[in-house]
N, CA, C and O of each residue as an XYZ file, in Angstrom:
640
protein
N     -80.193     37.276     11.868
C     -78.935     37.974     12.008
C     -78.916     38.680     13.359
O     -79.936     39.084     13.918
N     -77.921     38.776     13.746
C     -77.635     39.511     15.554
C     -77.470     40.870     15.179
O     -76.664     41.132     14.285
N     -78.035     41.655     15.661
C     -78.259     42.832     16.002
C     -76.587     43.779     16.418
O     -76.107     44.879     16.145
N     -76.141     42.453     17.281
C     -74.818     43.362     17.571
C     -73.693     42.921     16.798
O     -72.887     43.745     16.367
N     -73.575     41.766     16.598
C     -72.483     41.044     15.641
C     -72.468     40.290     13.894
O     -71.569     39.629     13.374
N     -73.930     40.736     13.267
C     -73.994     39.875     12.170
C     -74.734     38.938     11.764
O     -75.910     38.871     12.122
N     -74.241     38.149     11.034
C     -74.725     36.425     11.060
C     -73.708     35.534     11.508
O     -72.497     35.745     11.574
N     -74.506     34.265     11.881
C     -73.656     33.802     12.892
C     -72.487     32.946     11.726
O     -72.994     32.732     10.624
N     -71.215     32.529     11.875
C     -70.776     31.808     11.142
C     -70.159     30.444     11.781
O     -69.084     29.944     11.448
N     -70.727     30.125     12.408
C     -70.048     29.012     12.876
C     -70.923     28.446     14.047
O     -71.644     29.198     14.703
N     -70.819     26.727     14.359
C     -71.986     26.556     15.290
C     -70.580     25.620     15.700
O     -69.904     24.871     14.995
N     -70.471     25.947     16.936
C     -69.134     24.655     18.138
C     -70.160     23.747     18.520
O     -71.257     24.033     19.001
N     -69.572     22.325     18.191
C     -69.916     21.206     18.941
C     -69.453     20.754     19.975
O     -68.443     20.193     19.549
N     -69.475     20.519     21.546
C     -67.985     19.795     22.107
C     -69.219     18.215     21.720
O     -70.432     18.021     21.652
N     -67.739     17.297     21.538
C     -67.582     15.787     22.011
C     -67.066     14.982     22.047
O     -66.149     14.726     21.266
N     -67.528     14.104     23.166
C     -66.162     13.234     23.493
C     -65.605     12.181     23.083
O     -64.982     11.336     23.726
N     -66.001     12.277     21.220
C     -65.199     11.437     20.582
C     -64.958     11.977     19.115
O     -65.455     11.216     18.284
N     -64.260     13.206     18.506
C     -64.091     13.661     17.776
C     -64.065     12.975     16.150
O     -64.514     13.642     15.218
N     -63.453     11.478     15.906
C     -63.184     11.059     15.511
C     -65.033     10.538     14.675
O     -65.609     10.643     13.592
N     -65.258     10.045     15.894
C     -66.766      9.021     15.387
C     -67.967     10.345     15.127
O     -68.964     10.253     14.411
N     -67.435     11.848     16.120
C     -68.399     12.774     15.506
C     -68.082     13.352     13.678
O     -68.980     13.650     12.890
N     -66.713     13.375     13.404
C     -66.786     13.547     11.743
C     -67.071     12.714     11.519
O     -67.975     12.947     10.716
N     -66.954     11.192     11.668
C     -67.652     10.634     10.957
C     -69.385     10.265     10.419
O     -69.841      9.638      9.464
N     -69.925     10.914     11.423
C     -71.088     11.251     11.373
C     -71.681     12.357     10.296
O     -72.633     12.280      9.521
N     -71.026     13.090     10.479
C     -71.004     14.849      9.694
C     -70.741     14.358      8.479
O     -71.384     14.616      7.462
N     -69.675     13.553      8.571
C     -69.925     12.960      7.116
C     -70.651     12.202      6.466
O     -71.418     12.661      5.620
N     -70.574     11.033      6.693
C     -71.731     10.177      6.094
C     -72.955     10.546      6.343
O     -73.691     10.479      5.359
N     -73.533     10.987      7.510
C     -74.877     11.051      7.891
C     -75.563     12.079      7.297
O     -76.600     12.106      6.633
N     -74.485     13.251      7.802
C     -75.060     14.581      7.900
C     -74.382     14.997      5.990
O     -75.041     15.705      5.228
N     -73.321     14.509      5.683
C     -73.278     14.902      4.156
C     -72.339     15.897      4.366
O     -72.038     16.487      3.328
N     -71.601     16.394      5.681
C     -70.626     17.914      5.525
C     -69.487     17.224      5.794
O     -69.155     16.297      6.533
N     -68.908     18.039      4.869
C     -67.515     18.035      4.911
C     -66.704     18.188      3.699
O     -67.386     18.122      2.676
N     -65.198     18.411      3.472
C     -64.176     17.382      4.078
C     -64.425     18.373      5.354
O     -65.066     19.415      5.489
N     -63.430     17.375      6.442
C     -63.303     17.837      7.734
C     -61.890     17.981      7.654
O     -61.271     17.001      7.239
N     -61.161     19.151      8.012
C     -59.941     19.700      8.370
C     -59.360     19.332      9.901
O     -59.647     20.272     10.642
N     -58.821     18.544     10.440
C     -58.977     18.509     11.878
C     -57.323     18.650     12.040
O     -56.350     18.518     11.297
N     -57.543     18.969     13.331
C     -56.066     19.706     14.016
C     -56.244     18.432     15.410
O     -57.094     18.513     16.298
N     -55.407     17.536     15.300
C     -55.234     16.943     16.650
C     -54.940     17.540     18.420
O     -55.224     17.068     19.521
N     -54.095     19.046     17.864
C     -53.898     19.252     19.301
C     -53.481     21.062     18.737
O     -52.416     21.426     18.238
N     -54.570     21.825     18.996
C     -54.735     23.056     18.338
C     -53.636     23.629     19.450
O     -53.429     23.241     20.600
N     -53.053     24.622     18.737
C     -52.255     25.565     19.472
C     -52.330     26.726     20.193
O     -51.639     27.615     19.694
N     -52.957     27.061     21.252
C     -53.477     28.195     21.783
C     -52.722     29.113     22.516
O     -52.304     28.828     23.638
N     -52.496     30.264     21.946
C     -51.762     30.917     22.905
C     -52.359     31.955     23.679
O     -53.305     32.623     23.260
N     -51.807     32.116     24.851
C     -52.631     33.493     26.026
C     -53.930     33.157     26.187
O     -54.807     34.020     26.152
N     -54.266     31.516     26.433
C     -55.687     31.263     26.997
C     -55.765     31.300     28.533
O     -55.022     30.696     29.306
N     -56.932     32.224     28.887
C     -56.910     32.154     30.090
C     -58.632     31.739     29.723
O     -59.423     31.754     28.779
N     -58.536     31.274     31.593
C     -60.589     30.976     32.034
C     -60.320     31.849     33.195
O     -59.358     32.020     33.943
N     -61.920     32.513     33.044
C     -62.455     33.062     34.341
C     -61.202     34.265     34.685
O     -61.301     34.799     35.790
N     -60.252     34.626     33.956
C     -59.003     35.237     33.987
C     -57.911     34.636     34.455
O     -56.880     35.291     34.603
N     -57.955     33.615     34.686
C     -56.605     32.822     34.631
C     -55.396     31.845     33.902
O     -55.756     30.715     33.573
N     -54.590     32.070     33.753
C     -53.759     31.281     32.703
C     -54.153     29.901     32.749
O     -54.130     29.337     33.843
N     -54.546     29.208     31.613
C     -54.122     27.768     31.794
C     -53.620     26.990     30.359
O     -53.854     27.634     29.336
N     -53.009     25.776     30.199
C     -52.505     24.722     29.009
C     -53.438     23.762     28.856
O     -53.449     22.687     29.455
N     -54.626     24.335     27.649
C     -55.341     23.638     27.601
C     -55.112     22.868     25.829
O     -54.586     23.509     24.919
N     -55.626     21.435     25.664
C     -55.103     20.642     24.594
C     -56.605     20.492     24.330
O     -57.415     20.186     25.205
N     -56.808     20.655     23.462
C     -58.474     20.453     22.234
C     -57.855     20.206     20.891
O     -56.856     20.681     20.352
N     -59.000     19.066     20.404
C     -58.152     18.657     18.917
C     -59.981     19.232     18.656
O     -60.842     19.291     19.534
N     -60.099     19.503     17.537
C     -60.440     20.104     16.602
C     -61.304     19.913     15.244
O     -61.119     19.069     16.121
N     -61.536     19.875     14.872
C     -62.354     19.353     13.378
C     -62.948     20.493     12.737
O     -63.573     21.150     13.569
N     -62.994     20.945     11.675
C     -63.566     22.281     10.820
C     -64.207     21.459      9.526
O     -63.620     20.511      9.005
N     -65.481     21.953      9.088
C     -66.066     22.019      7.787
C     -67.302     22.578      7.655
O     -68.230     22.545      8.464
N     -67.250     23.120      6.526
C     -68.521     24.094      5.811
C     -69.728     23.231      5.273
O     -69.730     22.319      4.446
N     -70.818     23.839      6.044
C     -72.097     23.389      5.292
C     -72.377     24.916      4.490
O     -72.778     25.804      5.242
N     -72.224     25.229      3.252
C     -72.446     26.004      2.709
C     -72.216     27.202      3.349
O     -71.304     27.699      2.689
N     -72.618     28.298      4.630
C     -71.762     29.540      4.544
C     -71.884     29.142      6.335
O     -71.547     30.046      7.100
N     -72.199     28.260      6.739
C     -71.775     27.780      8.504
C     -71.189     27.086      8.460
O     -71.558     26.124      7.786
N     -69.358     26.993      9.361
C     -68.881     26.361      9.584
C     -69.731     25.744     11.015
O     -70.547     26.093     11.868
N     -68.822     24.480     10.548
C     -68.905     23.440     12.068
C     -68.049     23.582     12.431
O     -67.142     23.822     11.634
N     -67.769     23.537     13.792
C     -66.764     22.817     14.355
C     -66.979     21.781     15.516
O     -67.848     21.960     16.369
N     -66.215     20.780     15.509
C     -66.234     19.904     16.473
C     -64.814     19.597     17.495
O     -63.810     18.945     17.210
N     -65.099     20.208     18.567
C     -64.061     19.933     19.849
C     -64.100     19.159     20.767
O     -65.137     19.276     21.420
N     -63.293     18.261     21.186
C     -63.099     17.312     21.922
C     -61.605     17.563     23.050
O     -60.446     17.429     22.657
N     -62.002     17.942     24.472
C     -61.114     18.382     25.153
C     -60.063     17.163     25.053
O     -60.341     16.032     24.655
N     -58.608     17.682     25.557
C     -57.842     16.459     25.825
C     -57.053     15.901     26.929
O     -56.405     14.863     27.066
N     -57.331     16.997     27.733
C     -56.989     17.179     29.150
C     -57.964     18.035     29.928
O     -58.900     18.651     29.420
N     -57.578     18.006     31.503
C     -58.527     18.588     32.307
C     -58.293     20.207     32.845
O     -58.386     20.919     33.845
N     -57.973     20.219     31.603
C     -57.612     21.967     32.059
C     -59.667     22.685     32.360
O     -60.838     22.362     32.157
N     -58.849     23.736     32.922
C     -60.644     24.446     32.708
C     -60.643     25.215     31.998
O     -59.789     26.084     31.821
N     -62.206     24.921     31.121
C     -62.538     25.505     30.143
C     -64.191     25.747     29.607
O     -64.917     24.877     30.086
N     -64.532     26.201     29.200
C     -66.751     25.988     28.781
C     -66.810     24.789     28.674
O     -67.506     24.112     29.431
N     -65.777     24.066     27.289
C     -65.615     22.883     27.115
C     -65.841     21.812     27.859
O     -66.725     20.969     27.703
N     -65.003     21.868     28.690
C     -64.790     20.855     29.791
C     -66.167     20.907     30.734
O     -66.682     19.836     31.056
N     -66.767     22.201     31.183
C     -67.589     22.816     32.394
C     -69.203     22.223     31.793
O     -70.120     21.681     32.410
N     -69.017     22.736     29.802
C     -70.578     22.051     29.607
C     -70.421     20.410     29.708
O     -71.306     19.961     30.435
N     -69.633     19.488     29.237
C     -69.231     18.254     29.475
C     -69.407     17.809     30.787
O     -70.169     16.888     31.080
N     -68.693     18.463     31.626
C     -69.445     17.649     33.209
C     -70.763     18.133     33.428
O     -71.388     17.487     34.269
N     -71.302     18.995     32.958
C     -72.676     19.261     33.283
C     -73.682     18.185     32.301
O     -74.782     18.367     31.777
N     -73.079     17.415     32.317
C     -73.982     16.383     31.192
C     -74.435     16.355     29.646
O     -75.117     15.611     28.942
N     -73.710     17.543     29.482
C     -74.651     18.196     28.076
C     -73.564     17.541     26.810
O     -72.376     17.697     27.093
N     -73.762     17.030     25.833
C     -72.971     17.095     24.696
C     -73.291     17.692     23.154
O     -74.236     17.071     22.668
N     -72.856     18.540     22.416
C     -73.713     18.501     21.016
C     -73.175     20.632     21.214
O     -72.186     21.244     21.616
N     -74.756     21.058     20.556
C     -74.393     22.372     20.530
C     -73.790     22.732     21.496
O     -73.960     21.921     22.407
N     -72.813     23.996     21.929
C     -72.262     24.555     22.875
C     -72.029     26.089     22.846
O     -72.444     26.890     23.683
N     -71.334     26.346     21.797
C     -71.959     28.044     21.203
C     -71.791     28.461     19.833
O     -71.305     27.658     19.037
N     -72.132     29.622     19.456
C     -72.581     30.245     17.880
C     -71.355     30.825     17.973
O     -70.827     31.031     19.066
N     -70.775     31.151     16.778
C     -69.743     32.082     16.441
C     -69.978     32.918     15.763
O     -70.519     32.580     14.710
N     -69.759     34.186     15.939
C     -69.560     35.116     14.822
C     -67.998     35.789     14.639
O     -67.183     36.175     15.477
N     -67.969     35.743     13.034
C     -66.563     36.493     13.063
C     -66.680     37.376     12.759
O     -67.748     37.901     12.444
N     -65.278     38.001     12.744
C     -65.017     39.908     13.278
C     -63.900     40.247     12.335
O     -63.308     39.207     12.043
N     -63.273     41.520     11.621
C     -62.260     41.480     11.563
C     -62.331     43.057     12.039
O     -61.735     43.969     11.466
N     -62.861     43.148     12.766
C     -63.041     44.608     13.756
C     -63.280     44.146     15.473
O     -64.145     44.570     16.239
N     -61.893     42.864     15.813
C     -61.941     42.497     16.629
C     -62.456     43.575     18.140
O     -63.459     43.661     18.849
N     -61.187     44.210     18.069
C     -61.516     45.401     19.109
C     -63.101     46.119     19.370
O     -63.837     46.165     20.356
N     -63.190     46.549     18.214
C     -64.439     47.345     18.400
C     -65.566     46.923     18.920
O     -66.272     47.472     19.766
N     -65.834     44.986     17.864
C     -67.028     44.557     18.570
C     -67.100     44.084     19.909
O     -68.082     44.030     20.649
N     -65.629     43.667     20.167
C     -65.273     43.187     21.493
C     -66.214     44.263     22.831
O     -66.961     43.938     23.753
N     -65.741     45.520     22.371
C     -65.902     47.038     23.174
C     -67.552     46.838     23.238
O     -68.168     46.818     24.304
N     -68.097     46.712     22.089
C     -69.158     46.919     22.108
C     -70.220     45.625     22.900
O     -71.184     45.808     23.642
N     -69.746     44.593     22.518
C     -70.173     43.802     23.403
C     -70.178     43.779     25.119
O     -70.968     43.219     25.877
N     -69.111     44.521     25.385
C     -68.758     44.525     26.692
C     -69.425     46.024     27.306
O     -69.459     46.422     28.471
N     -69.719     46.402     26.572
C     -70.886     47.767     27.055
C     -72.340     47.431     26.668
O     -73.211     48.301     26.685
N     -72.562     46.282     26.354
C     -73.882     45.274     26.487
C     -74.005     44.609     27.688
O     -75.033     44.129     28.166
N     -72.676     44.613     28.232
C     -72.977     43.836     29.912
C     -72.548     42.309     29.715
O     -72.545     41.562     30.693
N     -72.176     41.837     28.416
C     -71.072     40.699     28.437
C     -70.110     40.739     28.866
O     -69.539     41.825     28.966
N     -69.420     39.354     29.380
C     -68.503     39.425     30.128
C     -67.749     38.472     29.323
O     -68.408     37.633     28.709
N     -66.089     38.453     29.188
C     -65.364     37.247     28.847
C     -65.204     36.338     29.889
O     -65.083     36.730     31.050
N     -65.191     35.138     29.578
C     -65.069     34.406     30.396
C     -63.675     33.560     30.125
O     -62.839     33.219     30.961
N     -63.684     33.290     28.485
C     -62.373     32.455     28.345
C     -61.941     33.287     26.998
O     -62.571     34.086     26.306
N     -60.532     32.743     26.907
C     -60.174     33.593     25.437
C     -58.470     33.112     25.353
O     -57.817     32.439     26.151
N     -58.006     33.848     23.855
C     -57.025     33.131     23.785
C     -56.948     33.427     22.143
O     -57.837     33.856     21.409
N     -55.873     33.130     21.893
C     -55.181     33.362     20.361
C     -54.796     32.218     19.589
O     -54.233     31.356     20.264
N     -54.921     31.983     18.493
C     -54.696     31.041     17.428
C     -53.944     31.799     16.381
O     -54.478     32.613     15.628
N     -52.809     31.520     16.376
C     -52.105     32.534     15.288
C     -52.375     33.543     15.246
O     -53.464     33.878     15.714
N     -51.665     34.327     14.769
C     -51.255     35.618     14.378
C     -52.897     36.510     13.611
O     -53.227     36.310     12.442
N     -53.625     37.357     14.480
C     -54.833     38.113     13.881
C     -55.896     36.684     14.221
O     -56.880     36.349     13.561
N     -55.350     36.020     15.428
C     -56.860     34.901     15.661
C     -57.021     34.598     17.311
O     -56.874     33.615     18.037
N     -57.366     35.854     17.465
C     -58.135     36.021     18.785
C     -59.530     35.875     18.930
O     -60.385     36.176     18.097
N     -59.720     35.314     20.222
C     -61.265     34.677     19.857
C     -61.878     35.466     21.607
O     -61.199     36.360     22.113
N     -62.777     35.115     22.089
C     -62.994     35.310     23.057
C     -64.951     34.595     23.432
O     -65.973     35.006     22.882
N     -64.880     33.821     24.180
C     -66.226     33.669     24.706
C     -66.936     34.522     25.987
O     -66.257     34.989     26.902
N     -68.171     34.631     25.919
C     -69.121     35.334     26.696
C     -69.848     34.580     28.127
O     -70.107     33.377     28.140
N     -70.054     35.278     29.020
C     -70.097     34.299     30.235
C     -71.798     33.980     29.864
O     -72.331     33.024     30.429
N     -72.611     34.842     28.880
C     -73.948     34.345     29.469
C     -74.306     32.970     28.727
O     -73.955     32.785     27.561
N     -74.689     32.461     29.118
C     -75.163     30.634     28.652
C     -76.777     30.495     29.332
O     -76.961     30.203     30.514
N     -77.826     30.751     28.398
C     -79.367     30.718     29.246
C     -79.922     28.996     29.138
O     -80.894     28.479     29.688
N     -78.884     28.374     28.201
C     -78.989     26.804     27.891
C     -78.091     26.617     27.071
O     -77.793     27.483     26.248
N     -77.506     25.485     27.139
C     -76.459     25.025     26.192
C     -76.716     25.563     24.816
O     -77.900     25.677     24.500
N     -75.693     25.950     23.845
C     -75.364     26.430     22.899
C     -75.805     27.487     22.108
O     -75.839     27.666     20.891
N     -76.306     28.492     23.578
C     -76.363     29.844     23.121
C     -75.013     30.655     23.679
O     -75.080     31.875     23.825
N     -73.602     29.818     24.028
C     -72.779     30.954     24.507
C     -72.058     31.315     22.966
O     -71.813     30.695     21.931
N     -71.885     32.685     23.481
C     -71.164     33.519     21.890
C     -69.601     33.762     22.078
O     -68.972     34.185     23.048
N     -69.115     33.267     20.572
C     -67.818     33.426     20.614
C     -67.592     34.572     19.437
O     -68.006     34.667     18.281
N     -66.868     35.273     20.145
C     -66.669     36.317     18.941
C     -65.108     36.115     18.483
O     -64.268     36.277     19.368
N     -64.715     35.819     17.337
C     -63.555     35.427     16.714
C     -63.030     36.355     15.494
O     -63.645     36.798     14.524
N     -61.457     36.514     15.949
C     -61.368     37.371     14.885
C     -60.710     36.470     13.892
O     -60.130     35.454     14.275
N     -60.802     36.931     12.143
C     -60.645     36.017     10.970
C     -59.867     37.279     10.194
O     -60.428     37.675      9.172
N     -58.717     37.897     10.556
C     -58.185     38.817      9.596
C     -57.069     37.924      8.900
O     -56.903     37.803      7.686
N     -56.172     37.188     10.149
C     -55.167     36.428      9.757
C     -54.785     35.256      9.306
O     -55.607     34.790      8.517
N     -53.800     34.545      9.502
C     -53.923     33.173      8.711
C     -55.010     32.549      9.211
O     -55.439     31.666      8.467
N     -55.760     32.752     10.492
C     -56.728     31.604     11.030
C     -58.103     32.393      9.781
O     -58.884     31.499      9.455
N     -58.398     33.507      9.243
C     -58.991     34.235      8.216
C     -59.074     33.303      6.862
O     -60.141     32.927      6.378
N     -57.608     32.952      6.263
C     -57.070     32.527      5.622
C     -57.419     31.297      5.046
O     -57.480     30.968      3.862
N     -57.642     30.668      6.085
C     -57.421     28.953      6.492
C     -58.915     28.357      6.286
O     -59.279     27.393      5.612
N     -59.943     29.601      7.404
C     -61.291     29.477      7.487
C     -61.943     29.942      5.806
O     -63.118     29.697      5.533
N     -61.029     30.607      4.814
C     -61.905     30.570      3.455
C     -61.455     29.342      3.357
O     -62.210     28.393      3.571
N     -60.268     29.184      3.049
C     -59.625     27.720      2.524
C     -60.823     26.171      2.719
O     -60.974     25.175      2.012
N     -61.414     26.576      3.885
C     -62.553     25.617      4.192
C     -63.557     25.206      3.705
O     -64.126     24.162      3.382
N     -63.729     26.957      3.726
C     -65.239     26.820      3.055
C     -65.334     26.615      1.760
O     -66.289     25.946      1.366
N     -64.061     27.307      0.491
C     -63.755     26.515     -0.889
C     -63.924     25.267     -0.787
O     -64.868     24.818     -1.437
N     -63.336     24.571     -0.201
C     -63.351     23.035      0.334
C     -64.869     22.359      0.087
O     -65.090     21.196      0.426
């Protein structure tokens, strides 16, 4: 368990074929159903602090109390996504923990000497935000908040 945020609930995959990675998770790996969103809706994403329209489709399912997720960029916007992908890397990318004390842990993280790097909203109470430090692929931390329907949606999963 993390010291500053919990346990982790969620492990991001990026790759660049979303489709053939659930199918893996499924048959292989045994998780799922997979919930997937073809072209997730993000609002107020910026990188590095800048606005951009970025398109990621998506995939969600519970191995017992860790979600997966699997992302597959869909354009060349900039993003971790995109940045660990040209760096050769595919598979883990970062841990999630959720929040529904978005603000606070946010604060507190950021008086740890984390920095945001990217961030952005998913419905209403589903603000997320990633951390600039990365010491190797899929230790960057996303801290996500789960009060609202994206809250909602993510039990809906894990019943699933």
């Amino acid at each position: 368990m993390s010291r500053f945020l919990g346990e982790i609930r969620q492990l991001g995959y990026v790759v660049p074929d979303i489709e053939a990675a659930m199918k893996h998770w499924s048959q292989v790996m045994g998780v799922g159903p997979f919930f997937y969103n073809p072209r997730v809706p993000i609002e107020g994403y910026h990188y590095n602090g800048e606005p951009f329209e970025v398109e990621n489709s998506v995939a969600l399912a519970n191995s017992g109390f860790i979600q997966v997720e699997l992302i597959q960029t869909r354009n060349d916007a900039p993003s971790m996504y995109r940045d660990f992908m040209q760096a050769g890397n595919m598979g883990l990318q970062h841990v999630a923990y959720w929040t529904k004390a978005f603000d606070a842990d946010l604060a507190r993280m950021l008086e740890l000497g984390f920095r945001v790097r990217m961030e952005g909203n998913v419905g209403a109470n589903g603000r997320f935000v990633y951390f600039d430090r990365e010491a190797h692929p899929g230790t960057v931390i996303e801290l996500s908040e789960v009060v609202g329907p994206k809250g909602r949606m993510f039990e809906m999963i894990h019943e699933a």
